[in-house]
C-alpha positions as CSV (number, residue, x, y, z in Angstrom):
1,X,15.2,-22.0,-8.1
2,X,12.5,-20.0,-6.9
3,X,9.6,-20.7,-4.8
4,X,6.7,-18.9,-3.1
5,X,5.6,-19.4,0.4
6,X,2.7,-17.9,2.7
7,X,2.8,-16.0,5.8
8,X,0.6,-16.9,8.1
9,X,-0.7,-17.5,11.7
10,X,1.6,-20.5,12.4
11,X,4.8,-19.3,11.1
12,X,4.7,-15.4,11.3
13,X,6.6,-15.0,14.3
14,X,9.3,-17.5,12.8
15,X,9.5,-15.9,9.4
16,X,10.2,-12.4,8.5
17,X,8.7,-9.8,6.7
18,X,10.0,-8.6,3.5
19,X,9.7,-5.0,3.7
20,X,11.6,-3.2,6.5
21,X,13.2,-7.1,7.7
22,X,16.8,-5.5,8.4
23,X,14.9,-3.0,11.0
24,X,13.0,-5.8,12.5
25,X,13.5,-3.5,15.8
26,X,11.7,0.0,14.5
27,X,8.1,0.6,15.1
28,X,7.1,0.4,11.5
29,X,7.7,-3.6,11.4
30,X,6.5,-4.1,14.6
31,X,3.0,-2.3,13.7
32,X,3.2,-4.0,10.6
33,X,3.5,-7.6,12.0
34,X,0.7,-7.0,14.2
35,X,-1.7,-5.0,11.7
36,X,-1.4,-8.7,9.7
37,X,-2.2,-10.6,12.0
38,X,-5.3,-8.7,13.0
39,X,-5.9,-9.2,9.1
40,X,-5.6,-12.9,9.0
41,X,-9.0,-13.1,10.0
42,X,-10.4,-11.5,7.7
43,X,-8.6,-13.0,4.9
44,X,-5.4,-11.2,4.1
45,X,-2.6,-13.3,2.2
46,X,0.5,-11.9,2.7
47,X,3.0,-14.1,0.2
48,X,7.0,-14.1,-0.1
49,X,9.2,-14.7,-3.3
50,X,12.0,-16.7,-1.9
51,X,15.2,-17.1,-3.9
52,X,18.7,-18.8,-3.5
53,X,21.9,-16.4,-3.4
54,X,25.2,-17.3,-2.3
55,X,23.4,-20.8,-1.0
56,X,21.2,-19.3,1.1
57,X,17.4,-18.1,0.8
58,X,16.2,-15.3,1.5
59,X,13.0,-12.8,-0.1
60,X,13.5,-10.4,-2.8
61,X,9.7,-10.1,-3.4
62,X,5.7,-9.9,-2.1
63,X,2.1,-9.7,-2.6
64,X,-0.4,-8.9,-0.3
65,X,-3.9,-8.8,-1.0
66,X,-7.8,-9.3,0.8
67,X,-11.4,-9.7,0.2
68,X,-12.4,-6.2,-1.1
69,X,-14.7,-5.4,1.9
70,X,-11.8,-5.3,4.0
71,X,-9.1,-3.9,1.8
72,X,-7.0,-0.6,2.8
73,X,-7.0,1.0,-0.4
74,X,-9.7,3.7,-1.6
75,X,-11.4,1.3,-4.0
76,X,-14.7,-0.1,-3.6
77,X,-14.4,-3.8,-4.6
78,X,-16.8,-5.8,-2.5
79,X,-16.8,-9.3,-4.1
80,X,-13.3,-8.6,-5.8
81,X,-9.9,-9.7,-4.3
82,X,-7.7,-6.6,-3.6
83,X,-4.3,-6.3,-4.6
84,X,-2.3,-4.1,-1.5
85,X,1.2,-4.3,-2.6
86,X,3.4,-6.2,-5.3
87,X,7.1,-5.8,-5.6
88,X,9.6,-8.0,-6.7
89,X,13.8,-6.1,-6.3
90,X,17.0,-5.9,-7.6
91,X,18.3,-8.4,-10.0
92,X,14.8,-10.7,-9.8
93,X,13.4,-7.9,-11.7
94,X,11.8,-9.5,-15.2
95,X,12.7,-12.9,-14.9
96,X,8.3,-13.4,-14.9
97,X,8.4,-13.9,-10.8
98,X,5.7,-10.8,-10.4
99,X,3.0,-12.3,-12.4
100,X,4.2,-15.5,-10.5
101,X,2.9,-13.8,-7.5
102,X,0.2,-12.1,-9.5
103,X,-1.2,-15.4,-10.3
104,X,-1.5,-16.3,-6.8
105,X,-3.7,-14.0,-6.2
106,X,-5.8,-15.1,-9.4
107,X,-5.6,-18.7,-7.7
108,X,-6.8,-18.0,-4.3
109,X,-9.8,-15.5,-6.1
110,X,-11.0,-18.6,-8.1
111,X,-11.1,-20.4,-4.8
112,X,-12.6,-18.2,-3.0
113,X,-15.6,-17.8,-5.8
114,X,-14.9,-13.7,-6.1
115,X,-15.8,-11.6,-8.9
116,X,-11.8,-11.4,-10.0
117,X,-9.0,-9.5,-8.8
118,X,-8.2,-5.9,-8.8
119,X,-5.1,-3.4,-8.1
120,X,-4.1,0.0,-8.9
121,X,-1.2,1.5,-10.4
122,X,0.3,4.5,-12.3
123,X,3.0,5.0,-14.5
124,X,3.9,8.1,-12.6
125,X,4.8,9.3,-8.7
126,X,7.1,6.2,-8.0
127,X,4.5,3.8,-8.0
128,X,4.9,-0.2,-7.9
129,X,4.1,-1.9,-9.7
130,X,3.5,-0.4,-13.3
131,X,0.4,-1.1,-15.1
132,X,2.5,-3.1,-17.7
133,X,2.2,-6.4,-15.0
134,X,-1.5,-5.8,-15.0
135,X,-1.8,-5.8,-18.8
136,X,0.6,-8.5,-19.5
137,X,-1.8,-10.9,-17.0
138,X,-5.3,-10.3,-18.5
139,X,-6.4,-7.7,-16.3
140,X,-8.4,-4.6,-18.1
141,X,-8.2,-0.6,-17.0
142,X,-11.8,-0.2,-15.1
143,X,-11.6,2.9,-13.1
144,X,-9.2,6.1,-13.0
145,X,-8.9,9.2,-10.6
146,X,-6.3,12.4,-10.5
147,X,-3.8,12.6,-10.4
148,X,-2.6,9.4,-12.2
149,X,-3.8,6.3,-10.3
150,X,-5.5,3.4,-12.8
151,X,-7.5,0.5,-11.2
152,X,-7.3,-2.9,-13.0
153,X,-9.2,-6.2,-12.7
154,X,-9.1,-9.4,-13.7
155,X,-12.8,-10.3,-14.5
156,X,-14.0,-13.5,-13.7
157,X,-17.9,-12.4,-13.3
158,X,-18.6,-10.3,-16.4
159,X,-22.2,-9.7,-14.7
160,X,-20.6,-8.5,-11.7
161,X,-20.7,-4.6,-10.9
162,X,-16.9,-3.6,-11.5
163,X,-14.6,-2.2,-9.1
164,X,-14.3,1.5,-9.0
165,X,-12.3,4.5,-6.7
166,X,-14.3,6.0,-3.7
167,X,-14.5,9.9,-5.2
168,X,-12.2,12.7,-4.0
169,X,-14.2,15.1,-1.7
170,X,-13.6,18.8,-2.0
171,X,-15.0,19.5,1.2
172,X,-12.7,17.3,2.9
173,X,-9.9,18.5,0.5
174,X,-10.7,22.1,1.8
175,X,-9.9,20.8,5.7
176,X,-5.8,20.4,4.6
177,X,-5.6,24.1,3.0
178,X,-3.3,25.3,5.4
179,X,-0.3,23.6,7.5
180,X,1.0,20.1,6.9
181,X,-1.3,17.2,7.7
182,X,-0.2,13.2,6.9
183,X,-3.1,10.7,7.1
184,X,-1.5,7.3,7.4
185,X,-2.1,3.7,8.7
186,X,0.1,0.5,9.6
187,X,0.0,-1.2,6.7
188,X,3.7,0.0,4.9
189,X,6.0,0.0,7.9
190,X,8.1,2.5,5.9
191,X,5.4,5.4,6.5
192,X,5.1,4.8,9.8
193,X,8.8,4.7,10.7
194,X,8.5,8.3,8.2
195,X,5.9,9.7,10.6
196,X,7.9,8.3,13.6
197,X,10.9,10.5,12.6
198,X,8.7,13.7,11.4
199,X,7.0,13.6,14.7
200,X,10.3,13.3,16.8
201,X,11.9,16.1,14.4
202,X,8.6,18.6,15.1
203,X,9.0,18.2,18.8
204,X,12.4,19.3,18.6
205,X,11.9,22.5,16.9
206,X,8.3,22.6,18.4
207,X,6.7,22.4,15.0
208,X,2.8,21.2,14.5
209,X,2.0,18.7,12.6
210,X,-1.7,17.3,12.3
211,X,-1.0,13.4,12.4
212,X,-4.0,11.6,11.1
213,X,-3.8,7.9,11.7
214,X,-6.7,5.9,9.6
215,X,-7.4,3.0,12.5
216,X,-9.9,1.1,10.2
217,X,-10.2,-0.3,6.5
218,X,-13.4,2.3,6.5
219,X,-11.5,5.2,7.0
220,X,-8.8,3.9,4.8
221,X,-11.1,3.7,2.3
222,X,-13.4,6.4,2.9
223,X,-10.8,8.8,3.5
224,X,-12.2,11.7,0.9
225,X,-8.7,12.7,-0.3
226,X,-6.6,9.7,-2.1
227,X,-6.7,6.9,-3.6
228,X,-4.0,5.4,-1.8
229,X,-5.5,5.1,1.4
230,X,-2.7,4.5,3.4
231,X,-0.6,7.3,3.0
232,X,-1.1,11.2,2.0
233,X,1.0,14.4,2.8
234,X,-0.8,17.3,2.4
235,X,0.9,20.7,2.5
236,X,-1.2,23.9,2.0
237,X,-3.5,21.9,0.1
238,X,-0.7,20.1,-2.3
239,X,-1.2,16.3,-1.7
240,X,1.9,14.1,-1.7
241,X,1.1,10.1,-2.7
242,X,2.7,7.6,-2.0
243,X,6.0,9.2,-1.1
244,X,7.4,7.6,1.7
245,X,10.8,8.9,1.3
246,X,10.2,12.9,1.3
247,X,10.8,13.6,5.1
248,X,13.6,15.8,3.5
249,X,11.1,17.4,1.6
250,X,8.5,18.2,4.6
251,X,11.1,19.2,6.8
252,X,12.0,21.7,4.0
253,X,8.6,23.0,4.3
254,X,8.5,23.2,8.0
255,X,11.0,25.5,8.0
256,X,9.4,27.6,5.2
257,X,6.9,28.4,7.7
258,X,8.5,28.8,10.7
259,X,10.8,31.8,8.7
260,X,7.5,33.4,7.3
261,X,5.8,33.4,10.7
């Protein structure tokens, strides 16, 4: 039997994590635990899917979302609960516990007297979750921006102005023409573990990379060049999303340049 529970300021330390908990030790959990709890106050909910195998519980699925004004995606949604991540794994898959978490979010929206709920997706680039979750729970396509990011809500306030995608800025688009720059922040402990690495690997071959940590929802938001807002790769102008598993790939690069020099 399944059950959801929160995480919050009372049992945070006690609990873990569901992303990154077997590398409790690395820097990207460790950022991760204290970026949430930094969010608590401004009203982050940060939800496991807790499930029974071989008599013992353990997680196999998450949600995190917060009030729109604060959230670290590039979406304007002030008024609007913002979905950050939702991921259910493995053999849990389609047995109905995302939209189980889904509908928390719903629930605590309602509560809270917000406009509805809102998350982004894509059918493409290794995103989760698919737009399919969204659909099947009542939410409608509002928004869309390149390369293949939808935004969805669940409308509650049909008066209300509808969430939308801060626009991509050429100008600041122009800024990562040449070299390899990653913009990232401490919300998915599996970037920053990623950038821990890349930066370790540079010094050893005495590479540059421009490492551009967004310290702030603003700048997460704000950011100019994708939608993601917590992660971007760009490489001679070529922006990587959500891609958290390509240090292969940028290595690859690295040494690219260092042969054409």
């Amino acid at each position: 039997m399944a059950k959801i529970i929160d995480i919050n300021e009372e049992n945070i330390d006690e609990l873990e994590l569901f992303c990154k908990k077997t590398k409790k030790k690395l820097v990207g959990y460790q950022n991760k635990v204290k970026w949430i709890k930094e969010r608590f106050k401004e009203g982050l909910k940060y939800k496991l899917l807790i499930v029974k195998e071989n008599n013992k519980e353990t997680s196999r699925g998450m949600i995190e979302y917060i009030p729109g004004e604060y959230n670290w995606r590039g979406i304007q949604a002030n008024g609007w609960m913002v979905i950050h991540c939702l991921w259910v794994v493995g053999k849990h898959k389609k047995k109905g516990y995302g939209s189980n978490l889904l509908q928390e979010s719903i629930k605590d929206a309602k509560k809270a007297g917000m406009h509805g709920v809102v998350g982004m997706s894509a059918d493409k680039g290794g995103w989760t979750p698919k737009t399919k979750i969204y659909l099947n729970n009542g939410f409608e396509k509002v928004d869309e921006i390149k390369p293949y990011f939808g935004l969805y809500a669940k409308i509650f306030n049909d008066k209300a102005s509808k969430p939308k995608f801060y626009p991509i800025s050429d100008n600041k688009v122009e800024e990562y023409r040449k070299g390899v720059h990653i913009l990232y922040t401490d919300q998915c402990p599996y970037i920053v573990d990623l950038v821990d690495e890349l930066e370790k690997e540079s010094d050893k071959k005495n590479e540059s990379l421009n490492i551009i940590k967004l310290e702030n929802c603003r700048e997460a938001q704000q950011n100019g060049v994708h939608p993601y807002g917590t992660y971007c790769i760009a490489c001679n102008g070529e922006l990587s999303l959500y891609k958290h598993t390509t240090k292969k790939d940028i290595l690859a690069f690295l040494n690219k340049e260092r042969e054409e020099m």
